[in-house]
C-alpha positions in Angstrom: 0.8 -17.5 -14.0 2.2 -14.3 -13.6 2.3 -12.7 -9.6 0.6 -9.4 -11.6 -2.4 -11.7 -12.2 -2.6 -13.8 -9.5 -6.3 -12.9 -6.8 -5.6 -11.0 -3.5 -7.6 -10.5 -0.8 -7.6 -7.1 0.4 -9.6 -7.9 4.3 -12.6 -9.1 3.4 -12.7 -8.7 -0.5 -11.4 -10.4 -3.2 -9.6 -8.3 -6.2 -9.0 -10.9 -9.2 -5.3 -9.1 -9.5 -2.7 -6.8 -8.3 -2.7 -4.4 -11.6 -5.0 -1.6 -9.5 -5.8 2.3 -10.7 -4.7 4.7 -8.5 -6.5 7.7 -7.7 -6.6 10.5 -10.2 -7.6 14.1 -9.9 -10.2 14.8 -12.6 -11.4 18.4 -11.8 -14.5 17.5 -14.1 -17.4 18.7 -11.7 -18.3 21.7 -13.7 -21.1 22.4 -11.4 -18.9 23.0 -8.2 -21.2 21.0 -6.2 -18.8 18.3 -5.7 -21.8 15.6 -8.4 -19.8 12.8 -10.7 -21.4 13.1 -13.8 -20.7 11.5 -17.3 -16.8 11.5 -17.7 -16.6 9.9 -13.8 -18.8 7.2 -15.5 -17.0 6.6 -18.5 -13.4 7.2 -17.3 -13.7 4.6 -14.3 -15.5 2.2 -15.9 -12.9 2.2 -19.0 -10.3 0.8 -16.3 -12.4 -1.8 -15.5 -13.6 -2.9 -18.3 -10.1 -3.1 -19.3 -9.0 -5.7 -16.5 -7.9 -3.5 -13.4 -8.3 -5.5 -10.0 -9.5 -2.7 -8.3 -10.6 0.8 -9.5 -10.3 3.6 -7.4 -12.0 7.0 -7.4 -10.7 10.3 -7.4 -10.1 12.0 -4.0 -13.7 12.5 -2.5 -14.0 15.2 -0.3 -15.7 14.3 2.9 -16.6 18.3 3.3 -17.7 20.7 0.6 -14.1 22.8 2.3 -12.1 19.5 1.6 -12.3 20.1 -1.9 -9.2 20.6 -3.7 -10.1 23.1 -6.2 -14.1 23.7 -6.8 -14.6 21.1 -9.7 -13.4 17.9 -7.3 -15.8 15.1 -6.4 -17.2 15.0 -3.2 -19.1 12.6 -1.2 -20.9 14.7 1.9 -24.1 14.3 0.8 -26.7 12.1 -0.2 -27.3 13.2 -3.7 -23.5 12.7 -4.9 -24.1 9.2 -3.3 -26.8 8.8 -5.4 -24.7 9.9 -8.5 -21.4 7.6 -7.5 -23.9 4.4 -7.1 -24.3 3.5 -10.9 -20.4 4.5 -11.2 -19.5 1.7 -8.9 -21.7 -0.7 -10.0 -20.7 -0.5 -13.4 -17.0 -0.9 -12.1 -18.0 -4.4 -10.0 -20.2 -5.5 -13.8 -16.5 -5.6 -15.4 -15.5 -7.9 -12.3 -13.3 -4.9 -10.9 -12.9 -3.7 -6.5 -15.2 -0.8 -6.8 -12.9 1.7 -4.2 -13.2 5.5 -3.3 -10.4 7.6 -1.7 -11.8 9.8 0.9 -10.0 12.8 1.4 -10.1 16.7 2.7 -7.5 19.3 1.3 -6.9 21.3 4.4 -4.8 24.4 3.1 -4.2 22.9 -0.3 -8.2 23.5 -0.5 -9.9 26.0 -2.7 -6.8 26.1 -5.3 -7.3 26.6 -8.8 -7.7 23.0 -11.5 -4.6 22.6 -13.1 -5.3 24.1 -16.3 -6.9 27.4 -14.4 -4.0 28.6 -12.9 -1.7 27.4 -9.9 -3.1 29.7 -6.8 -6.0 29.9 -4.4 -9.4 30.4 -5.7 -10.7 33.7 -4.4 -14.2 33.9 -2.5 -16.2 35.8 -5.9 -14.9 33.1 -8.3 -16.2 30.1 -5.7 -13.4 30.0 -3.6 -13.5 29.0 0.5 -11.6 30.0 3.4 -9.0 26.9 3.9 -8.3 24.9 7.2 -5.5 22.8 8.4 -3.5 22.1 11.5 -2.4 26.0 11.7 -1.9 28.7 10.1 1.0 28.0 7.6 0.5 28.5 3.9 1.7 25.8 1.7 3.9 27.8 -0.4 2.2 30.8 -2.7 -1.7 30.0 -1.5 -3.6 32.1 0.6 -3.4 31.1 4.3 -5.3 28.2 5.8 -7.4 29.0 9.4 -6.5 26.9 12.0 -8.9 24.6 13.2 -10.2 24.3 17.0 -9.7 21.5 18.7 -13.7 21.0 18.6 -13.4 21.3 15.1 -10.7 19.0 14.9 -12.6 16.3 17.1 -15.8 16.4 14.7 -13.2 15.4 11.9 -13.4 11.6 12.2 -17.1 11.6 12.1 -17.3 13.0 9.0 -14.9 10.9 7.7 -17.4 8.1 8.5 -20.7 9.5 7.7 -18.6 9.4 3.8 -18.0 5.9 4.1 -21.1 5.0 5.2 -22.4 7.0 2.1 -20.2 5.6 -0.2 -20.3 1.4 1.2 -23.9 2.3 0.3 -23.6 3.8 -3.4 -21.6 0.3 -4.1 -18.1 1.0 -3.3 -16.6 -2.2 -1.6 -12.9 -0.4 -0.8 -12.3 2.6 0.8 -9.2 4.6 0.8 -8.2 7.6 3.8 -6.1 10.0 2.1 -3.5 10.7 4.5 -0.5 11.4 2.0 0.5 14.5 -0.4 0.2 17.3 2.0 -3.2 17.0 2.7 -5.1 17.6 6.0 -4.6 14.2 7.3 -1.1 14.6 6.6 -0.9 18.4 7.4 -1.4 17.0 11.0 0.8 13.8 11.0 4.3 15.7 9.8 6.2 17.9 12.2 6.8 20.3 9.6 3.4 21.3 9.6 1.6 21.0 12.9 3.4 22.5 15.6 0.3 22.5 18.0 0.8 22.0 21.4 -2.5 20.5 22.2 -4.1 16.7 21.7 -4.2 16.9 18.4 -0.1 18.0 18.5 2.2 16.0 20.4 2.0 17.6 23.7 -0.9 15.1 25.1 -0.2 12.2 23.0 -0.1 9.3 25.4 1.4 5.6 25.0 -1.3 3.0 26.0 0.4 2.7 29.4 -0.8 6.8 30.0 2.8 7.9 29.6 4.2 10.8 27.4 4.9 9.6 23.9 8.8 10.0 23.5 8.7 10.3 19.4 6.2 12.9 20.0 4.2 11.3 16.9 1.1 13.5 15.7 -1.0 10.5 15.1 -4.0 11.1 17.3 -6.2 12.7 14.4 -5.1 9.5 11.8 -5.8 7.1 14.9 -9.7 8.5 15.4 -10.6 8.4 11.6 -9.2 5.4 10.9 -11.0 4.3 13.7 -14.3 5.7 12.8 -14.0 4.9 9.4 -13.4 1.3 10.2 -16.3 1.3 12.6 -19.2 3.0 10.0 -17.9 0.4 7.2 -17.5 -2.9 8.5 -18.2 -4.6 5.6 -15.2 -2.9 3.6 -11.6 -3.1 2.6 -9.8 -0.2 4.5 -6.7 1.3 2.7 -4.8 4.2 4.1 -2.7 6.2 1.3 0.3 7.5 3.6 3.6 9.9 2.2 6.3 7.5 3.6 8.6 11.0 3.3 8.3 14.4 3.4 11.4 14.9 1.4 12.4 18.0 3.7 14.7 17.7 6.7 13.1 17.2 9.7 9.9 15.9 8.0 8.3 12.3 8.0 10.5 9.6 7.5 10.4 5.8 6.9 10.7 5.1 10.4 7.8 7.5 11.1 5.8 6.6 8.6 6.4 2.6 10.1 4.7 3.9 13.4 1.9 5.6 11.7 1.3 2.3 10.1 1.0 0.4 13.2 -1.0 2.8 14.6 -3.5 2.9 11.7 -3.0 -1.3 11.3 -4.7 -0.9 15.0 -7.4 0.8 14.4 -8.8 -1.0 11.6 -6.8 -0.5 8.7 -6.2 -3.7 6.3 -3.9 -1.9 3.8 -1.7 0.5 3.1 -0.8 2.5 -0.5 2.5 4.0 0.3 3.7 7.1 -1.5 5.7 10.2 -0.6 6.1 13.9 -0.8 3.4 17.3 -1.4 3.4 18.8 2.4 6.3 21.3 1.8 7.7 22.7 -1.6 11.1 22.9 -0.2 11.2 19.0 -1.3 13.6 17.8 -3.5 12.5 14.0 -4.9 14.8 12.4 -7.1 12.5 10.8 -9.8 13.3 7.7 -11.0 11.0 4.4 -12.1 9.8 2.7 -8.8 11.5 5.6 -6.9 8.8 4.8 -4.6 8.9 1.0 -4.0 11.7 1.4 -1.5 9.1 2.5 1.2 6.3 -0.3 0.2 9.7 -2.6 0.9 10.4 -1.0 3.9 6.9 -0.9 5.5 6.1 -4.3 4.7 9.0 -6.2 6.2 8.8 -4.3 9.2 5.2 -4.7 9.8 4.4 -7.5 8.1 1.5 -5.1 6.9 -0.1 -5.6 3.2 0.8 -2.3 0.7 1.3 -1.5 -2.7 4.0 0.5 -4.4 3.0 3.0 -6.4 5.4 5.8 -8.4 6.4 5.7 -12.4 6.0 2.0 -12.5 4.9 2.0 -15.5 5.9 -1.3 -17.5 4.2 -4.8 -16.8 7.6 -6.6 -16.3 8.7 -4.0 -13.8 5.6 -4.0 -12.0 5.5 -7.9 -12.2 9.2 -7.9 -10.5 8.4 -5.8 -7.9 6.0 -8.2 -6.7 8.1 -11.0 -7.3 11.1 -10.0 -5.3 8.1 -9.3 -2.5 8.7 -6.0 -2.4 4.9 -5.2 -2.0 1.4 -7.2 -2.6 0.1 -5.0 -5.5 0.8 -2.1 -7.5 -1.1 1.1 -8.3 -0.4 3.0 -11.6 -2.6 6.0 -13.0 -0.8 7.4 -16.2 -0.1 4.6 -17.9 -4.5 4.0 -17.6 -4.6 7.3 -19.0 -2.7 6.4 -22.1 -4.2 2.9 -22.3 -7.5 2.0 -20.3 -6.9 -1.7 -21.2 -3.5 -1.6 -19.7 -3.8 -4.7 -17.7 -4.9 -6.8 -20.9 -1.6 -5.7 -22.6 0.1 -6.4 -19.9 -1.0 -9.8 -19.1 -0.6 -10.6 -22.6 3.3 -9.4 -22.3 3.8 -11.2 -19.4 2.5 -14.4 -21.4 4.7 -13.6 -24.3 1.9 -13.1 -26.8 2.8 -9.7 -28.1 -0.6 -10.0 -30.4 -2.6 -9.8 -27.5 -4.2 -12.7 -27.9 -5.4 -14.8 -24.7 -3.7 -18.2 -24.4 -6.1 -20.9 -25.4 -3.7 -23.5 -23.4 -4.1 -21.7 -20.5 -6.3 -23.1 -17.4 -6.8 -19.5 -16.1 -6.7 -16.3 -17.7 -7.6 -13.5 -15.5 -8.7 -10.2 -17.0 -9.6 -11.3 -20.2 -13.8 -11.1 -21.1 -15.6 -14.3 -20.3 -16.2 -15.2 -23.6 -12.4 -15.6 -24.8 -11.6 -17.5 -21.0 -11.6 -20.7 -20.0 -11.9 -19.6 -16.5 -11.5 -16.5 -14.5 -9.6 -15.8 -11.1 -12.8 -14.2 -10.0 -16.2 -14.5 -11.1 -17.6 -10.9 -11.8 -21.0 -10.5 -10.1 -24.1 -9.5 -11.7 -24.5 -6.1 -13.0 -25.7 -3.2 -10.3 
């Protein structure tokens, strides 16, 4: 049996493999009031239904402001809750994680979906007024307002009023989005928040009441993770960090190690390590698995669970990554896209049957349907 295809518990919930769906912007709420609709049904539940281990949703903002661009997904009231619940439970039907990222923008908020154009949405055509640490732009869009430190404190509560809402629509994972220049991130680089107060580095304290000399912005990640952990007991908590800025002077592995610990702390049971999207000045040299170095890195000097995510994209390079221990799972989203029953090719790759046909000698197959098994990893529960 192949490590790709082999159960892992992620705290306390069981995901039949490691072949997981990363997050994927959709931009498909053509109402602007943040509701899933059909294509969040069909598109999520395709991955399952085609052998994922866990399926995880799109970034939901925890804020109508957190939005990326007006047609994201959010999850800050009751009604999208409503809408997510039959999402998720058709997810856990096709024996997949139900998971949702939680997420707010900050000044990458408000922007234009892809297709639109490339620069902040202006107030008459929906648009908001953006937030984030200060007042720096992230390159061409329109300036963010800086938040208060009251505002700042009231954060991490509504971090957790979402995960409360979304542990009950279903979802059994959830994700903070702390990565890809994004207000959780906006505060936790140096290139971006340059506040002097206690959401800065000026009052951070070490447990023993003494002045933090790494001057780590970590506070703000500390309190949702914190609060998110507390509202959602019950669920797998990831944390999605950017392990480098890709800029001088930004967040670095070594940083990025300390943010885990702190995070591993306060709750955390996972952590989906990726990189870059706080400053354009970056310059990433893309390669396949340019990405896995950090999972590497993170894990052996934590001893922390991650995944490596980043143009992995074939089943025998995401089956060596986790065989040389370089992380516990891996997340992939394009290669869904092209294929939703990705993990059912793979597995039938990695068992040399290039017909895609299950193995009728084998005592366990793990993704394939029930009625072509002889056992599975993981049961899959009853529908809803």
């Amino acid at each position: 049996m192949s490590h790709l295809f082999t159960p892992v518990q992620v705290g306390p919930i069981a995901a039949r493999n490691r072949a997981w769906v990363s997050p994927m912007c959709q931009y498909s709420c053509d109402a602007q009031d943040g509701m899933p609709g059909e294509w969040h049904h069909e598109h999520l539940a395709s991955f399952a239904r085609g052998g994922a281990g866990l399926v995880m949703t799109e970034a939901a903002a925890v804020v109508p402001e957190g939005r990326i661009s007006p047609q994201d997904a959010g999850i800050w009231n009751d009604a999208q809750a409503e809408a997510w619940a039959p999402i998720a439970a058709r997810i856990r039907a096709h024996g997949a994680v139900p998971a949702m990222q939680l997420a707010h923008a900050g000044r990458k908020a408000s922007t234009y979906r892809p297709w639109s154009g490339r620069d902040t949405v202006p107030a008459a055509e929906g648009g908001w007024q953006s937030v984030s640490a200060t007042t720096d732009a992230f390159g061409r869009f329109a300036p963010p307002r800086a938040l208060t430190a009251a505002e700042v404190a009231a954060l991490p509560e509504a971090f957790a009023a979402a995960a409360r809402r979304a542990v009950g629509a279903g979802f059994e994972a959830l994700e903070v989005h702390a990565a890809h220049g994004y207000l959780l991130h906006q505060f936790l680089s140096p290139l971006s928040n340059t506040r002097t107060d206690e959401w800065g580095t000026a009052d951070w304290r070490t447990a023993a009441g003494e002045r933090d000399p790494r001057g780590l912005r970590v506070e703000l990640l500390r309190q949702v993770v914190a609060a998110v952990r507390a509202a959602a007991p019950e669920a797998a908590l990831m944390v999605r960090l950017s392990a480098s800025d890709w800029v001088e002077g930004g967040i670095d592995t070594a940083m990025t190690i300390e943010h885990v610990r702190v995070a591993a702390e306060a709750g955390a049971d996972w952590f989906d390590l990726s990189s870059g999207g706080l400053d354009p000045r970056q310059q990433i040299a893309l390669e396949p698995g340019y990405q896995v170095p950090f999972a590497r890195d993170v894990r052996a000097a934590t001893g922390v669970q991650v995944n490596a995510v980043g143009l992995i994209d074939e089943p025998a390079h995401a089956e060596r990554v986790l065989a040389e221990g370089d992380a516990d799972a891996v997340m992939l989203a394009r290669p869904w896209l092209r294929n939703p029953h990705w993990a059912l090719a793979a597995e039938a790759e990695l068992d040399g049957d290039p017909q895609g046909r299950p193995d009728a000698s084998a005592d366990t197959v793990s993704v394939w349907p029930a009625q072509y098994t002889r056992a599975r990893h993981v049961p899959p529960p009853a529908a809803g």
